[in-house]
N, C-alpha and C positions, 0 to 999 in steps of 0.2 A: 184906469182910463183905457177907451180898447183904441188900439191899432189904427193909423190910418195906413191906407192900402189905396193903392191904383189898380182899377181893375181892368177884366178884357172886356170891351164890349160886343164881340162876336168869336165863335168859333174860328179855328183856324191854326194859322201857324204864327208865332209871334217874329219879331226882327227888329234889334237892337239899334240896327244904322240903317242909313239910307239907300244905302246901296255896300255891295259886299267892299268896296273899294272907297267908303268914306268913313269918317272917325263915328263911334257910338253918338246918340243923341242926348245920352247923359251917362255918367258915371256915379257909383257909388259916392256920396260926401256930397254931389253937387247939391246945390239949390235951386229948388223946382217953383213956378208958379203957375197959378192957373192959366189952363192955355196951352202951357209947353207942351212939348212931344215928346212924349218918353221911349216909342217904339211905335212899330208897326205891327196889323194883322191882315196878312192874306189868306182871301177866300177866293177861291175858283181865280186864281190871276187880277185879282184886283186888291190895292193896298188901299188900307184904311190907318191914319193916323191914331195913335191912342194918346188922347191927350189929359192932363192934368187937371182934377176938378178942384184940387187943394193945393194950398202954397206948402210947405216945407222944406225938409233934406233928406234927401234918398239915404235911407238906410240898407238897401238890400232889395236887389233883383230877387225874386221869389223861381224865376223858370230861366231859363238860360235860349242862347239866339238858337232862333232855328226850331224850338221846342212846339207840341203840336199846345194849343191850349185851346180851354170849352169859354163860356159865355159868362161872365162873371165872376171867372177864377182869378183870385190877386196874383197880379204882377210887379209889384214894388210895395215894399215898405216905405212908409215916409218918417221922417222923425220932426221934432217940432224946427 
């Protein structure tokens, strides 16, 4: 059975929380549902939500905050 994965929808930088000064949007173990917000992508100064197209539980951040990432690169593992 292959992998489900959250991916990036644009080039950019990716970002964990909301801001440097608020708690992550999710943690490894959590349970994600469509919709949620797993992180952010800034391009040229503009943030873009990256949100959830599958229910699950986060198995594993694949990039780390702050990392530059391209357009369709996973950024989460989910597990069932």
């Amino acid at each position: 059975m292959p992998r489900q994965q959250i991916v990036s929808p644009l080039p950019g930088t990716f970002y964990r929380r909301p801001s440097p000064d608020q708690p992550p949007y999710k943690e490894e173990g959590d349970s994600v549902e469509v919709g949620d917000t797993v992180g952010l992508v800034e391009v040229m100064k503009l943030f873009y939500e990256v949100k959830s197209d599958q229910s699950g539980t986060i198995g594993k951040y694949l990039v780390g905050n702050e990392d530059t990432v391209t357009a369709g690169q996973p950024l989460v593992d989910l597990g069932e």
